[in-house]
VOMIRO-928961 format. One line per 4 residues: number of its first residue (from 1); for each residue x, y, z of C-alpha. Coordinates in pm, whole numbers. Layout:
<nodes>
NUM) X,Y,Z  ...
</nodes>
This chain:
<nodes>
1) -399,-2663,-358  -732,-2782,-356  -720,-3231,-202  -1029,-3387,-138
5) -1344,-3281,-4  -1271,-2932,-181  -1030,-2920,133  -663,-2763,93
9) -391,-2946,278  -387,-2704,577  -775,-2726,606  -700,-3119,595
13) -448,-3067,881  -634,-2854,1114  -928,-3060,1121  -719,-3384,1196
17) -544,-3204,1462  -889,-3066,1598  -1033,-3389,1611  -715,-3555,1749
21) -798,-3268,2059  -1154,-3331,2099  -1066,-3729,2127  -781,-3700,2348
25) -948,-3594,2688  -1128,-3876,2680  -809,-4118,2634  -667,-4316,2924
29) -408,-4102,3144  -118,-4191,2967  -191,-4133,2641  -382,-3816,2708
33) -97,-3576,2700  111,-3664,2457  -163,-3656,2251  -313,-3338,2352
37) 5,-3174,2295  69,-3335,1955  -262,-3196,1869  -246,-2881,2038
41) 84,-2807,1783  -68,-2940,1478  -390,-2705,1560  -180,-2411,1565
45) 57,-2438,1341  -219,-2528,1090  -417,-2224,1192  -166,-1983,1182
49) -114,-2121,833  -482,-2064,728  -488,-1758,879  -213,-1610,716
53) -332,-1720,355  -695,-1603,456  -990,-1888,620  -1245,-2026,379
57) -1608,-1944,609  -1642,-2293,627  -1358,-2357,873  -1445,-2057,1164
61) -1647,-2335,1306  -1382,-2597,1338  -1068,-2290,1486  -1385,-2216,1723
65) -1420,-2580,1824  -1042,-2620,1827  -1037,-2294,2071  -1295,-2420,2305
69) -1149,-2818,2318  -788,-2669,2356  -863,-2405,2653  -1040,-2705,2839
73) -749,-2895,2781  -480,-2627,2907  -447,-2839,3249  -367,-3150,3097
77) -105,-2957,2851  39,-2796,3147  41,-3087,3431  -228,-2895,3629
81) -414,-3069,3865  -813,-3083,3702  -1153,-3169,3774  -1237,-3422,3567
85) -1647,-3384,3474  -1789,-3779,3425  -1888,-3868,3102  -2219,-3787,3133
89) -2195,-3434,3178  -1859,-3374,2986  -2052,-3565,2659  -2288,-3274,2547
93) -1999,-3051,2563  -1735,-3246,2349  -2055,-3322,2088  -2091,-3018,2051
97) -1731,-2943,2000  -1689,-3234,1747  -1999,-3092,1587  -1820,-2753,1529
101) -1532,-2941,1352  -1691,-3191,1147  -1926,-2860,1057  -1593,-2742,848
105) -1573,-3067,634  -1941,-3073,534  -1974,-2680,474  -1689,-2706,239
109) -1772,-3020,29  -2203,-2870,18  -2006,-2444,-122  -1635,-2599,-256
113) -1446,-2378,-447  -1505,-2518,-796  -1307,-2734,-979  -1396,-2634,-1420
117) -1345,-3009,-1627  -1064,-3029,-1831  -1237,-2929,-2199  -1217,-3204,-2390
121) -1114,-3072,-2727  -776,-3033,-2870  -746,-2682,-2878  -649,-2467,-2506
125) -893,-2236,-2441  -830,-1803,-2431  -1063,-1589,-2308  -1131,-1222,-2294
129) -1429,-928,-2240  -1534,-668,-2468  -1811,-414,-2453  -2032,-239,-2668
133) -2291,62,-2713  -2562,3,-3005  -2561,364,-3102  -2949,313,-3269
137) -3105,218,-2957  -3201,415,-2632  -3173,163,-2320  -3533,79,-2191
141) -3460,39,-1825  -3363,436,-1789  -3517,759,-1835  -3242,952,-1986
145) -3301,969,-2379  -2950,974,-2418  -2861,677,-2275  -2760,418,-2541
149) -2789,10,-2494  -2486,-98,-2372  -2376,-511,-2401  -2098,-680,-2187
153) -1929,-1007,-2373  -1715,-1216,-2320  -1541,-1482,-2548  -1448,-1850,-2526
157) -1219,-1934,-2834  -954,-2215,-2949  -640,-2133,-2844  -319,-2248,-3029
161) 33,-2357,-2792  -30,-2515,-2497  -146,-2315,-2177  62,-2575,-1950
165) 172,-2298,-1696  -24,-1993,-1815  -238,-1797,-1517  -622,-1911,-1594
169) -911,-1689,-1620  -1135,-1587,-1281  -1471,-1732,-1325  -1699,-1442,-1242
173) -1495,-1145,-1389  -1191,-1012,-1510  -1077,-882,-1166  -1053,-1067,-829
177) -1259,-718,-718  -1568,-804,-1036  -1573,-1143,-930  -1654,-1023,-567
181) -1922,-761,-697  -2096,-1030,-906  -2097,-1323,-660  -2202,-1069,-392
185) -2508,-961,-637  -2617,-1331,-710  -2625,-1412,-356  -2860,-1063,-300
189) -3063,-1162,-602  -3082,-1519,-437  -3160,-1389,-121  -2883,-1582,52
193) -2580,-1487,262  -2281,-1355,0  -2048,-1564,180  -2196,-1845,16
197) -2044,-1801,-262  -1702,-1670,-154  -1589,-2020,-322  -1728,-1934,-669
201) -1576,-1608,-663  -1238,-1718,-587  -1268,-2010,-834  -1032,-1979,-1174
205) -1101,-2115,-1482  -968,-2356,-1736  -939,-2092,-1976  -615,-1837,-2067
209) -712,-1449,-2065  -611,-1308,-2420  -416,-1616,-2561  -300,-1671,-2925
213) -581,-1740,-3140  -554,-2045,-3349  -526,-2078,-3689  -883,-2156,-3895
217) -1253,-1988,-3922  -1490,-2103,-3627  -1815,-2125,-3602  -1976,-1878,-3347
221) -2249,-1966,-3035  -2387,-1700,-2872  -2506,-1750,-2501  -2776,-1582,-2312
225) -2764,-1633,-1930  -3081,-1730,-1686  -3306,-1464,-1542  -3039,-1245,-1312
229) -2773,-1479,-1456  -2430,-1372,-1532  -2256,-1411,-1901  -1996,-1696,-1646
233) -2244,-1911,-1580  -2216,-2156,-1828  -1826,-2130,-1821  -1757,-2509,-1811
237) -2053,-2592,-2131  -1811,-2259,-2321  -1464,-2382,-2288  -1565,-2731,-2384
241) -1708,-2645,-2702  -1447,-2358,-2743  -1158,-2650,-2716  -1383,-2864,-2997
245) -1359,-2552,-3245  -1608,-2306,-3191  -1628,-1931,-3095  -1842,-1877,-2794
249) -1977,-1519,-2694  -2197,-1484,-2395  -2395,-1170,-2297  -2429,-991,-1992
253) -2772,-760,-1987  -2733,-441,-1842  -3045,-426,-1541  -3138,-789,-1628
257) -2791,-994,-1550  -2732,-963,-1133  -2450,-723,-1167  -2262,-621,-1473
261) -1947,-441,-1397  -1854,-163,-1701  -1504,-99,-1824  -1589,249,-1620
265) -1613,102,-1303  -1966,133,-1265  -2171,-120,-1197  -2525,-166,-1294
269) -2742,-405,-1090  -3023,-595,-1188  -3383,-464,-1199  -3602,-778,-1225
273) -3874,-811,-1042  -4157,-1099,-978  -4461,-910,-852  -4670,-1250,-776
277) -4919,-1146,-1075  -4890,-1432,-1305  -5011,-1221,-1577  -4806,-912,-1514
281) -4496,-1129,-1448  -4587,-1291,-1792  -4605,-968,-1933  -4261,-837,-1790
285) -4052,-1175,-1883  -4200,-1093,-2258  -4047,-724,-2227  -3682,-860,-2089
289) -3686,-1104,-2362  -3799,-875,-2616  -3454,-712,-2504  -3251,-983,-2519
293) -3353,-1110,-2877  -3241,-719,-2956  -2882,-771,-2765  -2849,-1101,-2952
297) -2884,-966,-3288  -2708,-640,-3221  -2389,-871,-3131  -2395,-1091,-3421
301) -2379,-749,-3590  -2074,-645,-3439  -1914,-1014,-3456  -1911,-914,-3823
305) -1756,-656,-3848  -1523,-774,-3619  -1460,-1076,-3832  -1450,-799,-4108
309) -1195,-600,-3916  -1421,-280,-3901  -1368,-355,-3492  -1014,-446,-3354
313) -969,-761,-3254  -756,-1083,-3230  -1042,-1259,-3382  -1047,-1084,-3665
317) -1060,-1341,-3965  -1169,-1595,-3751  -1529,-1592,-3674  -1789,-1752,-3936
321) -2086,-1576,-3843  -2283,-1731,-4169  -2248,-2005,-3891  -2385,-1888,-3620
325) -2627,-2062,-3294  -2813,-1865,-3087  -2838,-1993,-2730  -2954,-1963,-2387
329) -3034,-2113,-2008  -3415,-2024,-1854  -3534,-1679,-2040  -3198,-1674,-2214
333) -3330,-2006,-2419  -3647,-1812,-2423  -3499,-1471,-2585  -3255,-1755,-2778
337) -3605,-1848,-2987  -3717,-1533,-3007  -3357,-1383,-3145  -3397,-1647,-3403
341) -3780,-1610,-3512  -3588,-1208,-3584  -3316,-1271,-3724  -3233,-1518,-3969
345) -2883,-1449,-3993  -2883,-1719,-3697  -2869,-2049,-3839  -2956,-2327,-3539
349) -3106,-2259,-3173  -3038,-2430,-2816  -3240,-2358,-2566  -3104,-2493,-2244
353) -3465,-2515,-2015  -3629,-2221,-2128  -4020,-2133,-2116  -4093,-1897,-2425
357) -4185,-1591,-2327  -4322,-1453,-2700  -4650,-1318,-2707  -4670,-1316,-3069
361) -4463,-1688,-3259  -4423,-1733,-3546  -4285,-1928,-3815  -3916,-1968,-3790
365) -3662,-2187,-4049  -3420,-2277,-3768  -3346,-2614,-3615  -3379,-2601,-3215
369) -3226,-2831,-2967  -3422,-2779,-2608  -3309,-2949,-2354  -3561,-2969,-2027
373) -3537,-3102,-1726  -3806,-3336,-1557  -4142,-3125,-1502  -4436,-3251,-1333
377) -4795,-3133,-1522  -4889,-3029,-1143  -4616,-2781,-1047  -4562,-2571,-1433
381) -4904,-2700,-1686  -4781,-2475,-1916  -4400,-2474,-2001  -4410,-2831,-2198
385) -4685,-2724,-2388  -4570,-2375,-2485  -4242,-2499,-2578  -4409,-2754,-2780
389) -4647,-2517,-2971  -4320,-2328,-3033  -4071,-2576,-3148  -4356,-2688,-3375
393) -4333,-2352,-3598  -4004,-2461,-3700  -3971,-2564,-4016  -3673,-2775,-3974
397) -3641,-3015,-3766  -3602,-2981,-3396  -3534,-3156,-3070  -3642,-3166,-2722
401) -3451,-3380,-2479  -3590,-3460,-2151  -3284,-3567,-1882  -3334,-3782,-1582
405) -3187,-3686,-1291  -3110,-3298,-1388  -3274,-2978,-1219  -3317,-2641,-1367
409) -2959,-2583,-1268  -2808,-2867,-1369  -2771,-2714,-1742  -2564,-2445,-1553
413) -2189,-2461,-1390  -2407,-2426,-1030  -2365,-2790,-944  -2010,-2730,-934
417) -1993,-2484,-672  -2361,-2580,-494  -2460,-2820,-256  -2535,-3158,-454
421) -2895,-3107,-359  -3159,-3311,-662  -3404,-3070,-635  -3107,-2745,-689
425) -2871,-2896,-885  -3009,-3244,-978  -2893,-3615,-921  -2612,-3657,-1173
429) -2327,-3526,-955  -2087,-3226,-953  -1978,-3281,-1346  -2196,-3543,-1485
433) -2441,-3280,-1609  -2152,-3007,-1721  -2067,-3307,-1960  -2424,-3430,-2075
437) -2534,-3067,-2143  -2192,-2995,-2394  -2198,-3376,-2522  -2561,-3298,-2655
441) -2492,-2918,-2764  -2224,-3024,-2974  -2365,-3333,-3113  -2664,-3053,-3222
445) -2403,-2792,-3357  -2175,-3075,-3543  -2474,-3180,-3748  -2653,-2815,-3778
449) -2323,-2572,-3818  -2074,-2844,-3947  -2343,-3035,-4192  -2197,-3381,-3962
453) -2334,-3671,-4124  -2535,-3902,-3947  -2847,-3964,-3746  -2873,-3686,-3480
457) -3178,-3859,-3342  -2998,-4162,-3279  -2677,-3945,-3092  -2913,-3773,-2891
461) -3152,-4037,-2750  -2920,-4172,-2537  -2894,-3899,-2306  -3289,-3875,-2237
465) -3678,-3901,-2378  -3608,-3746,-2694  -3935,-3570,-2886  -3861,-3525,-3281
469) -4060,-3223,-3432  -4096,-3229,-3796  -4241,-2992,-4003  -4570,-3135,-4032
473) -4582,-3399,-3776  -4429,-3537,-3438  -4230,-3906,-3350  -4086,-4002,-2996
477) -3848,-4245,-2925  -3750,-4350,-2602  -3424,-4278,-2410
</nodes>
């Protein structure tokens, strides 16, 4: 059980009792024993309890402190005669102890374990993974000719009953084992430690592997995830609009996502690359977005005849694929256009801070919400005015939302599980943005999917510097 400060109740314990040892050599005589032993016991028995249901990285520093302030204190515990060091000299050495312990507090609240929202919708949320070959198309990133594209997805759907009780989803796979493989492959493709992100991998979900499906016909969102992403990433943004009535499907790609586990076993790890060339970099993001349109359209395919029955499923019935949204995050919102410029089968587009990456736009008849975060003219000239040229080919209207306070990852469940850091995970807190970024994506789907009435311009300006791209011309209003 998870209190406060992403802390479980024996973390809370053993750093109270750690901090109750490194205070109580310095307490008068009488005091200092009672209290070292009362400390002394909480320490261990607190640490025998973490150690027996595993300890989080972030508390090794504080049982090391703990250690080191408890064998100085042995004497005192014992009624040994000591040397007593004066303050001056004793003080770097308890700092540095009480440094070691307070280390386990502020690792744990900057890489918590994290806690999904509560969706706000009325329906639970299920969950489950599928995967599938596209028979008609060789996969680029190999050699063999026989080798055949091959999609990971997983699905975010209204569940009916209540799931008071049920065992919730992991968040980065279906197995405790996947969820170690992929958090250990973001971290590599990050270039950080993999402990890092022990928390994320051990995080569940608010959503119920393989529940009932409700009753009704659901509009379907697909989901493309950032460069090296995994389909989890946006878990939080999927079981909110899952629990408001829609069908979300979100892609792993095969050499592009960081890892994608198989229902073989194997797993396939990613293969992008920045080579420092802005022009060849420019020319590779075009190629794995190129790709991605193709894995978008290939599953809306097979969501049809899954809806059709042609492909078993619980969902079969369910899905309205004549109303369907294309999305993505970062070149996932960039293959998200692209998909949709293809394929008109896709009726509305969200592209959650994406650069295109399209060498060749055109005209599209799709509606696009973009959402961006703040970007300064000096560090990326180019992305506001690419995405601008592109969401003017529409020839519906479209929408591109600026938010205060958010960072690239903000539009992501990373602020969750990340250290609340503006320039990594933006200013608005460890939910704020979960809930901005689904408030606005549904507002956009209501109106677009749903035919809501209403003035979408009005429900989204709220939330930011909204830009208004008509057909033929452009209006701003403030946020």
């Amino acid at each position: 059980m998870t209190l406060t400060l992403g802390m479980s109740l024996p973390e809370i314990v053993v750093v109270l009792g750690a901090v109750l040892l490194v205070v109580a050599h310095r307490l008068p005589s009488r005091a200092r024993r009672p209290v070292a032993i009362g400390a002394a016991a909480v320490v261990l028995l607190s640490a025998t309890a973490l150690v027996l249901a595993g300890v989080r990285w972030q508390f090794v520093p504080v049982l090391a402190g703990a250690a080191i302030v408890l064998s100085v204190s042995l004497p005192v515990l014992l009624r040994r005669p000591a040397w007593r060091a004066p303050w001056w000299l004793a003080l770097p050495g308890w700092a540095a102890c009480a440094g070691l312990v307070a280390a386990g507090p502020v690792a744990s609240w900057a890489f918590p374990v994290p806690v999904f929202p509560e969706p706000s919708g009325r329906f639970p949320v299920g969950t489950f993974v599928l995967e599938w070959t596209d028979p008609g198309r060789p996969e680029p990133a190999t050699p063999d000719p026989d080798d055949r594209r091959t999609v990971v997805v997983q699905f975010w759907y209204p569940a009916r009953g209540s799931a008071a009780g049920a065992a919730r989803a992991p968040y980065l796979g279906r197995t405790e084992r996947e969820a170690r493989v992929v958090s250990g492959a973001a971290a590599a493709y990050l270039g950080v430690p993999g402990f890092l992100f022990d928390g994320a991998s051990a995080a569940r979900t608010r959503s119920v592997p393989g529940a009932a499906v409700a009753a009704g016909r659901f509009p379907v969102v697909l989901f493309s995830p950032g460069l090296g992403g995994v389909r989890t990433q946006n878990t939080a943004w999927a079981e909110e609009l899952a629990s408001l009535g829609y069908v979300v499907v979100a892609l792993d790609h095969p050499y592009d996502s960081a890892a994608v586990v198989l229902a073989d076993g194997r797993t396939i790890r990613t293969r992008v690359a920045a080579t420092g060339d802005d022009r060849e970099d420019e020319r590779r993001a075009a190629g794995w977005t190129a790709v991605r349109a193709d894995d978008l359209g290939f599953v809306l395919t097979q969501l049809g005849r899954l809806d059709r029955g042609e492909l078993a499923s619980p969902l079969t019935g369910r899905l309205d694929t004549a109303r369907a949204a294309v999305t993505g995050h970062s070149i996932g919102g960039a293959a998200a256009l692209r998909a949709a410029r293809q394929d008109t089968r896709f009726a509305a587009v969200i592209d959650l801070d994406g650069a295109p990456h399209d060498p060749e736009p055109r005209p599209f008849r799709q509606p696009v919400l973009a959402l961006t975060h703040p970007v300064d003219p000096a560090d990326n000239p180019t992305y506001i005015p690419r995405l601008t040229r592109v969401l003017d080919l529409s020839t519906a209207t479209s929408y591109r939302l600026t938010v205060p306070g958010t960072a690239h990852l903000t539009f992501t469940d990373a602020p969750l599980y990340l250290p609340p850091v503006p320039a990594l995970a933006g200013s608005l807190g460890r939910t704020d943005g979960l809930r901005l970024t689904a408030a606005t994506s549904v507002a956009f789907l209501d109106a677009t999917l749903r035919g809501k009435p209403g003035d979408l311009a009005a429900r989204l300006s709220p939330y930011g510097d909204l830009t208004v791209h008509h057909a033929d011309s452009e209006v701003r209003s403030g946020g």
